[in-house]
N, C-alpha and C positions, 0 to 999 in steps of 0.2 A: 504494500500500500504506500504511496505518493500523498504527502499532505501541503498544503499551501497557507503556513500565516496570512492573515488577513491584513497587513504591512505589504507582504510579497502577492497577495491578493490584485491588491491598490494599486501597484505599480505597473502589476500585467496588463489589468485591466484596460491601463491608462495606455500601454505600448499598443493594443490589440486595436482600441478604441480610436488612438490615432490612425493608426494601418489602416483602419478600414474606413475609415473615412477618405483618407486619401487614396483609397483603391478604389472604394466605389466612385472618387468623383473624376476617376481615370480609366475605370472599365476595366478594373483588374479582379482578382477573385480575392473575397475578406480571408481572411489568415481563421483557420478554425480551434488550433490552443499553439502548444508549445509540445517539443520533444525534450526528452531529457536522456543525454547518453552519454555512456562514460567510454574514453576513448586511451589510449597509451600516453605517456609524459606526464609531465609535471613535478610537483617536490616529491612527491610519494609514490611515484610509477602510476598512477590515474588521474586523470585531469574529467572534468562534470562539464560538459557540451549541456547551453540551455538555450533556445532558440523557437521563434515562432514560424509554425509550419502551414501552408496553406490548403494542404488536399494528404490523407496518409492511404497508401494503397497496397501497403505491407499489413494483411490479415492476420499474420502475428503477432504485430504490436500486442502489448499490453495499453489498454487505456484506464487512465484513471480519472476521477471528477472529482474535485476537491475547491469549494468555493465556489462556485459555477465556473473553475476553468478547469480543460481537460488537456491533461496531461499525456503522453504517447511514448511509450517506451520498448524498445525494440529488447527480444527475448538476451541477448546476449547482457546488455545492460542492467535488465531487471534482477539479474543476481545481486550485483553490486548493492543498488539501488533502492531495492524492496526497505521500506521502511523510514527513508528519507525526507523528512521535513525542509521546506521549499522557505526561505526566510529573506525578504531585502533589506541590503545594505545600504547607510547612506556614504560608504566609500565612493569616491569617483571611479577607483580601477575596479570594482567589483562590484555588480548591481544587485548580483541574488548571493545567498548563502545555503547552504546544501549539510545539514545537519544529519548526518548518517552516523 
């Protein structure tokens, strides 16, 4: 399970809310949540990929709803992952925080 503070809520909200505003007044497709996937490097040997995605057509995501935002998690990643609370920061180099 994928959980979303209501901080880290707010701020999605607000990136998704832009996006699609400026998609739809450009005839683009609105962005539907965010992936979450953990990928090789970083200080620890894993680095947290958090990004907004606009169509998932990988049947084996994992999805999850937390807050009214749906999170998408690709089977490799959800090992890691399962359990992770989604938190923002008010760092400029770091926007979300990934509390596993």
């Amino acid at each position: 399970m994928i959980t979303i503070t209501e901080k880290a809520r707010l701020r999605i909200k607000q990136i998704l809310d832009t996006s699609n505003l400026h998609n739809k007044n450009n005839g683009l497709p609105e962005m539907i949540g965010f992936r979450l996937a953990v990928k090789a490097g970083g200080c620890h040997g894993l680095r947290y990929e958090f990004y907004p995605i606009y169509f998932c057509d990988n049947k084996y995501d994992e999805i999850f709803e937390s807050n009214g935002i749906k999170i998408y998690v690709d089977k490799k990643s959800f090992a890691v992952v399962d359990g992770t609370e989604i938190d923002h920061s008010n760092n400029l180099l770091e926007d979300f925080i990934f509390n596993n």
